[in-house]
C-alpha positions as CSV (number, residue, x, y, z in Angstrom):
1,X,0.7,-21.8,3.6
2,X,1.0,-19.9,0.1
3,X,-0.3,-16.5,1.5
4,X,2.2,-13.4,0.9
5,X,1.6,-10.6,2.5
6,X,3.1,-7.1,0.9
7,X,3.5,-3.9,3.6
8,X,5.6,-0.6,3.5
9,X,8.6,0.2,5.6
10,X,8.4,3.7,6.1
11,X,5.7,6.3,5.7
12,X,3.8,4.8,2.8
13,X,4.2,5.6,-1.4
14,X,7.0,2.8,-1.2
15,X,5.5,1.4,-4.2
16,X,3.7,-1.5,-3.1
17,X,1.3,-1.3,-6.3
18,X,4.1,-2.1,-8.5
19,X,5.9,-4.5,-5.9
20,X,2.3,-6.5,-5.4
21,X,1.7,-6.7,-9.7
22,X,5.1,-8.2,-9.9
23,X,5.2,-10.6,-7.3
24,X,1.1,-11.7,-8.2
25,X,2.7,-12.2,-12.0
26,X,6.0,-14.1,-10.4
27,X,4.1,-16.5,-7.9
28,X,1.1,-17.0,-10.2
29,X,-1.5,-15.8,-7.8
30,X,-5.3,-17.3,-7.6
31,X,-6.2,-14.0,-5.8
32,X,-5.0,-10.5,-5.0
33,X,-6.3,-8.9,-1.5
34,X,-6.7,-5.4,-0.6
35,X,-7.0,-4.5,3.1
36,X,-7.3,-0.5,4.3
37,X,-9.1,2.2,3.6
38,X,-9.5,4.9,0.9
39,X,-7.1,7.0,2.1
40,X,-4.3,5.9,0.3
41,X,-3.4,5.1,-3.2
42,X,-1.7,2.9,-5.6
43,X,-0.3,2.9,-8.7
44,X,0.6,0.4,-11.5
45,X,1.3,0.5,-15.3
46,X,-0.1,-2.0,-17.5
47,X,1.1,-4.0,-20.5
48,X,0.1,-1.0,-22.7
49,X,2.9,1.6,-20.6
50,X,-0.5,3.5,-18.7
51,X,0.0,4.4,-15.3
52,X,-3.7,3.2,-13.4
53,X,-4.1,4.3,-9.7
54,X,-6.8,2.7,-7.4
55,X,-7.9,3.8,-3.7
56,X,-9.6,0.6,-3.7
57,X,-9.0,-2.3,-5.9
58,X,-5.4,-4.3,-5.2
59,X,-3.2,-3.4,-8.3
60,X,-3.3,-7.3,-9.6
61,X,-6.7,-6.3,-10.7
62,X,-5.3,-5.5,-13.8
63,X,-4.4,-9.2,-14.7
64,X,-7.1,-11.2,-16.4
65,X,-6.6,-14.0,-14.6
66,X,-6.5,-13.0,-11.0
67,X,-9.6,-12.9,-9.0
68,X,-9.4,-9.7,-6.7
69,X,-10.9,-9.7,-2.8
70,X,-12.3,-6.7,-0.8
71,X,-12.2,-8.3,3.0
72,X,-14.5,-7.0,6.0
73,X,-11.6,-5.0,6.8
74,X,-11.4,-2.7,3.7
75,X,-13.2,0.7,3.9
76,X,-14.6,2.2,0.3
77,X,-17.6,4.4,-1.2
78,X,-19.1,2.8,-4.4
79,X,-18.7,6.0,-6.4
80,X,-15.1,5.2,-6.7
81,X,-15.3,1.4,-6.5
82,X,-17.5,1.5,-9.5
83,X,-15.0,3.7,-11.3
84,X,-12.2,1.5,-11.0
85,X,-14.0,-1.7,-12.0
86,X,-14.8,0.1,-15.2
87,X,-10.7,1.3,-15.5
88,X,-9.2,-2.0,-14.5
89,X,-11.6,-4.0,-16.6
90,X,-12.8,-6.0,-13.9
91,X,-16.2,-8.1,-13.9
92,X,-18.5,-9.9,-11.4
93,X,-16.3,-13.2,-11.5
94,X,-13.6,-11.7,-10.6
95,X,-14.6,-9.3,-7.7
96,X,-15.9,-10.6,-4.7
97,X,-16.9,-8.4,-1.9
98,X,-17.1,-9.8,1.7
99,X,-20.8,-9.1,3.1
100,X,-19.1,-7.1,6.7
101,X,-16.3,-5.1,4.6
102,X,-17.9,-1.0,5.3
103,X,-19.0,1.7,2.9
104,X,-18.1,5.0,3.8
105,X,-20.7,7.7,3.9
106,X,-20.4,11.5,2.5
107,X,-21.3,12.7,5.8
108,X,-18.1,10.9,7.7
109,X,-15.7,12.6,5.2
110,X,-17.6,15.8,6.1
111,X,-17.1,15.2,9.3
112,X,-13.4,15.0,9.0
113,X,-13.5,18.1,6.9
114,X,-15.4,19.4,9.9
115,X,-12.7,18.3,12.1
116,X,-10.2,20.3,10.1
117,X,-7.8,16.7,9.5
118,X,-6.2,17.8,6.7
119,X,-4.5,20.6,8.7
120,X,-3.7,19.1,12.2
121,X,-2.7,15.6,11.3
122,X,-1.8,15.7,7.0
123,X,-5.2,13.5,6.6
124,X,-6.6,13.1,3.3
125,X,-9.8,13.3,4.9
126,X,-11.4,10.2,2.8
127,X,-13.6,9.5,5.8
128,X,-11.8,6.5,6.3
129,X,-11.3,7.2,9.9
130,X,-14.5,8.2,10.8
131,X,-15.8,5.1,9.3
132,X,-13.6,2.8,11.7
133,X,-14.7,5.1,14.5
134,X,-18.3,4.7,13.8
135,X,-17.7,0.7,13.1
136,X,-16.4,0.4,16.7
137,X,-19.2,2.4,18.3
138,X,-21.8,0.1,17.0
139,X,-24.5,2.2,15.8
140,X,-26.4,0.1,13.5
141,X,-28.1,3.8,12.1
142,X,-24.2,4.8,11.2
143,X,-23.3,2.3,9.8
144,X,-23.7,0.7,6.5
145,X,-22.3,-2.9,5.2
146,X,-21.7,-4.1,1.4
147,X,-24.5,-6.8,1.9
148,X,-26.6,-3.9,2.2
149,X,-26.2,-2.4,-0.8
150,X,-28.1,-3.5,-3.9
151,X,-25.6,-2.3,-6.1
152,X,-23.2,-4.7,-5.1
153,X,-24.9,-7.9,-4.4
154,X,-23.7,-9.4,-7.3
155,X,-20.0,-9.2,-6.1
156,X,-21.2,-10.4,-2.1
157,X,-19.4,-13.8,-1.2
158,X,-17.9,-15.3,2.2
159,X,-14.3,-14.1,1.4
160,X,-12.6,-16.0,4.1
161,X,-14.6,-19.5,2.8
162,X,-13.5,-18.6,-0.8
163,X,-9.9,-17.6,0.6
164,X,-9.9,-21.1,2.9
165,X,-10.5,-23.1,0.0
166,X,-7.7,-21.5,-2.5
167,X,-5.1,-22.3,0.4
168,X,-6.5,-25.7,0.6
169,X,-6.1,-26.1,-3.0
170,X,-2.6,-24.6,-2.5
171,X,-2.9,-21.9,-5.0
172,X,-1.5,-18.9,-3.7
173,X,-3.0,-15.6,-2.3
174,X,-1.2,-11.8,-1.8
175,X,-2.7,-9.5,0.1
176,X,-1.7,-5.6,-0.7
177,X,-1.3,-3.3,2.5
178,X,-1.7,0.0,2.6
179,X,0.7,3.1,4.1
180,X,3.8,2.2,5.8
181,X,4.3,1.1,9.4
182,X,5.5,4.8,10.1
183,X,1.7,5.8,10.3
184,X,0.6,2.3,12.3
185,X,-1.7,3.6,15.2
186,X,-0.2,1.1,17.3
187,X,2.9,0.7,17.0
188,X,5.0,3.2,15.1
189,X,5.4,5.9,18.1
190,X,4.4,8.8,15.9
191,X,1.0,9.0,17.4
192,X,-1.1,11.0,16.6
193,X,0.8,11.7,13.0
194,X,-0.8,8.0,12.4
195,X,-3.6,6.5,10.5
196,X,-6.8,5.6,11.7
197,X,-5.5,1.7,11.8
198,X,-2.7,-1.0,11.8
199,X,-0.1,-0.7,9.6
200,X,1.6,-4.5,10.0
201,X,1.7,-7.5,8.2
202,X,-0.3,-9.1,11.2
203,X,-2.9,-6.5,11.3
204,X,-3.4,-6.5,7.9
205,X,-4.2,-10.3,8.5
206,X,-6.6,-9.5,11.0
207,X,-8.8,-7.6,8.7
208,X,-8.6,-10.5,5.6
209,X,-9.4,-13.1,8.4
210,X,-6.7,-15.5,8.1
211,X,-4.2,-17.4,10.3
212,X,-0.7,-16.6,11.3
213,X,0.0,-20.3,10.1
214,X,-1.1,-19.2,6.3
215,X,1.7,-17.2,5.8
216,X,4.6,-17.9,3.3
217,X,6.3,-14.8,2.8
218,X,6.3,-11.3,4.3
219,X,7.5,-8.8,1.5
220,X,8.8,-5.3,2.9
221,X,9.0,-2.3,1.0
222,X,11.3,0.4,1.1
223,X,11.9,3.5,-0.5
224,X,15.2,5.0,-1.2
225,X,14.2,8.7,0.4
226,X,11.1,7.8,2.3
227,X,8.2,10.5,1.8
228,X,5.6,11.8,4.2
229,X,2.0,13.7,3.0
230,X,2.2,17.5,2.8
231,X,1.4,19.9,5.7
232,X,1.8,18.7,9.4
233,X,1.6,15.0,8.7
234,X,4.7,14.6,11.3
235,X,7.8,13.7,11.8
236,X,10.5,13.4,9.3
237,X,13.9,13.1,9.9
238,X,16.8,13.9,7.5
239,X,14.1,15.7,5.6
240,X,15.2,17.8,2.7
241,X,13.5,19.1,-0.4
242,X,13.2,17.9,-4.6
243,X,15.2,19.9,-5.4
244,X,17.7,18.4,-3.2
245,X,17.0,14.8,-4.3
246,X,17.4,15.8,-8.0
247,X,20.8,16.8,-7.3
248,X,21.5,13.9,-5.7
249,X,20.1,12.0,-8.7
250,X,22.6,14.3,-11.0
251,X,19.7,15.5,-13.1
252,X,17.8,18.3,-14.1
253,X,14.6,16.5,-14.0
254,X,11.6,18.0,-11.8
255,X,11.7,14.5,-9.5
256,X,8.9,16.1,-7.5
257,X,6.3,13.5,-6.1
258,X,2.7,14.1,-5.7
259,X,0.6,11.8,-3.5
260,X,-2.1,9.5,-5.4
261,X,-5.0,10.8,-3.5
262,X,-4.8,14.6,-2.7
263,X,-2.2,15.6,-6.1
264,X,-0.8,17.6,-3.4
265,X,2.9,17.3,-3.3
266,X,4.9,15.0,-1.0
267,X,7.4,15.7,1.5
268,X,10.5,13.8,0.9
269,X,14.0,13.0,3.7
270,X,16.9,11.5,2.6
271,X,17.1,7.2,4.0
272,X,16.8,6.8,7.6
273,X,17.1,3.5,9.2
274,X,15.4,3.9,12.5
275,X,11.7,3.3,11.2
276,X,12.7,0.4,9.1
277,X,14.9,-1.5,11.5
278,X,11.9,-0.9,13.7
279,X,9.5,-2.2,10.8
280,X,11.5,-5.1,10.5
281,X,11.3,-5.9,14.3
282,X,7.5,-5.9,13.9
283,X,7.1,-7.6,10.4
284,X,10.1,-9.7,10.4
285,X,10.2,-9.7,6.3
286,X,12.1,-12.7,4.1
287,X,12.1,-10.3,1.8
288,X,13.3,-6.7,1.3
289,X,12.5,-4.4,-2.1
290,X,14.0,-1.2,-2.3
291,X,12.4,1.1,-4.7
292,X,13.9,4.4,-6.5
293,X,17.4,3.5,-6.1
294,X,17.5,5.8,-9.9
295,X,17.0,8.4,-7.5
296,X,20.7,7.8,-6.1
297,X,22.1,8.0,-9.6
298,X,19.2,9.1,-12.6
299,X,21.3,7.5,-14.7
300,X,19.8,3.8,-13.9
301,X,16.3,5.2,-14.4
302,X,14.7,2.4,-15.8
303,X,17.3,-0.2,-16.2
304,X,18.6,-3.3,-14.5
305,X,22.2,-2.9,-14.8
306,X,23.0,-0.1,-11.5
307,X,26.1,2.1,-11.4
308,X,28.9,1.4,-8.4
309,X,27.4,4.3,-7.2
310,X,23.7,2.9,-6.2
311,X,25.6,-0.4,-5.1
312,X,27.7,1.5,-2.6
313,X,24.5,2.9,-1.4
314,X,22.5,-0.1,-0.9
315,X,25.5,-1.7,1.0
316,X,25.6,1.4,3.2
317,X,21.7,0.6,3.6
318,X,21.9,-3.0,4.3
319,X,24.7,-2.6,7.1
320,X,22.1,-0.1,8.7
321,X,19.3,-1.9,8.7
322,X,20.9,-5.5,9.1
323,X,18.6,-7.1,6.7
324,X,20.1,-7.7,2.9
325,X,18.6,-5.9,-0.3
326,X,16.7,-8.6,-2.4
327,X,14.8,-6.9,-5.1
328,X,15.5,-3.3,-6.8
329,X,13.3,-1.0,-8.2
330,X,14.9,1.9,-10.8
331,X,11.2,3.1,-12.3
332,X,7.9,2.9,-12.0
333,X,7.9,-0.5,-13.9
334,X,11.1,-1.8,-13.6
335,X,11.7,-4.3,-10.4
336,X,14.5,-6.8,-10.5
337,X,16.2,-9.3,-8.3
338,X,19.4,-8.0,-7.1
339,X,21.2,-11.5,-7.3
């Protein structure tokens, strides 16, 4: 059952790029997975010290020997796809596209232009949600599938076969989620401040197609302050501002985040357990990363060795949450095992 599956804790931007690179590098993946829509983004730096985002690809992309899989449940234009094969170096034998996974059309992220998303619910108003809608309606008219594009056929292939037969060769699989399960439409309670879909470890199962039974390890996400979207994108509790968390940090760095999709700038709370002990419920991780712990003490930026401060404060976390601490991130690169 060597299938890992990577989600977010919180509100999303936990850095599950980076956590998904490392553990595809650490567990020797055959192929990296990327489930969701395009209305999120994530980020990875390379061997060279680049910072690459994608809205589409999974971040293991980037590695030469990784084969990377866009399942019926992914949502993407091929505009963008076509941009970040070109970025992450990425040819036909190592992209394949299931035939059912959705393109979404210019005129659904009108629509959700049209529907003013952006302003009532913190959307990014990539059309992802209108694509979902107009998948469950079943209007063949609306609706447009990768095997019918000519563009792509040279990536089509039956993703769960090809999945299937890498787990029955025991070589391993990750599967990148998207957001956090603060914005699940089922289960996070923040409805409607959601996104259009699932946020879970099972759901993101659902839309790569395989079983329960496949799964080895369920890696969790955290961030040390949790962000939301700009605007009305809902609730936030213990919500401050950068400025704030830059004092925190003891520096007089700008720390101020900007989300991979819009550039517009993130809101930002200081740690609250509620959402993740209710994450955890649902997901029920064996493993726990906690990512920007340099923003406890900026001192540790980059570096493995963390200050009594940041250990206090990751005690103080794992008493709250009741679930130990097993990786740390202090950078954008830098993720170590705590033990």
């Amino acid at each position: 059952m060597p299938v890992s599956i990577v989600v977010g804790g919180q509100f999303g931007s936990e850095g599950k790029g980076k956590v998904t690179h490392y553990f595809a590098k650490k567990l020797n993946v055959k192929a990296a997975v990327r489930v969701g829509g395009m209305n999120s983004g994530h980020t990875v730096v390379n061997q060279n010290g680049e910072c690459l985002s994608f809205q589409i690809l999974p971040t293991p992309s980037i590695l030469e020997n990784v084969i990377c899989i866009l399942p019926a449940g992914i949502y993407f234009n091929e505009e963008t796809l076509f941009e970040e094969i070109e970025r992450a170096k990425l040819f036909d034998a190592r992209l394949f596209i299931d035939p059912f996974s959705m393109l979404i059309k210019p005129t659904m992220q009108a629509k959700e232009k049209e529907l003013l998303l952006s302003s009532k619910i913190g959307s990014t108003e990539s059309g992802t949600g209108i694509a979902v809608i107009s998948r469950i309606l079943r209007n063949p008219d609306d609706v447009m599938f990768a095997k019918d594009s000519p563009k792509l056929r040279p990536f089509i292939k039956d993703t769960k076969a090809v999945l299937r037969k890498m787990l029955d060769d025991s070589q391993h699989v990750i599967i990148e989620g998207t957001q956090g399960y603060g914005l699940s439409l089922l289960h996070s309670g923040m409805y409607p401040y959601t996104t259009s879909r699932d946020t879970t470890a099972s759901g993101f199962l659902s839309e790569v197609g395989l079983s329960p039974f496949d799964v080895q390890n369920i890696i969790m996400v955290l961030r040390a302050y949790p962000i939301r979207v700009s605007g009305n994108s809902g609730p936030l509790p213990e919500e401050i501002d950068w400025v704030a968390v830059a004092k925190d940090a003891k520096t007089e760095k700008d720390l101020t985040e900007y989300t991979t999709v819009t550039k517009r700038p993130r809101r930002v709370a200081r740690f609250e357990k509620d959402v993740v002990v209710k994450a955890i419920t649902a997901n029920a991780p064996n493993i726990i990363v906690l990512n920007h712990c340099d923003y406890f003490d900026y001192s540790i930026y980059g570096k493995e060795n963390i200050s009594e401060q940041v250990k206090e404060k990751i005690s103080f976390i794992e008493s709250g949450i009741g679930h130990p601490v097993n990786y740390i991130g202090t950078s954008e690169q830098m993720l170590f095992s705590k033990n």
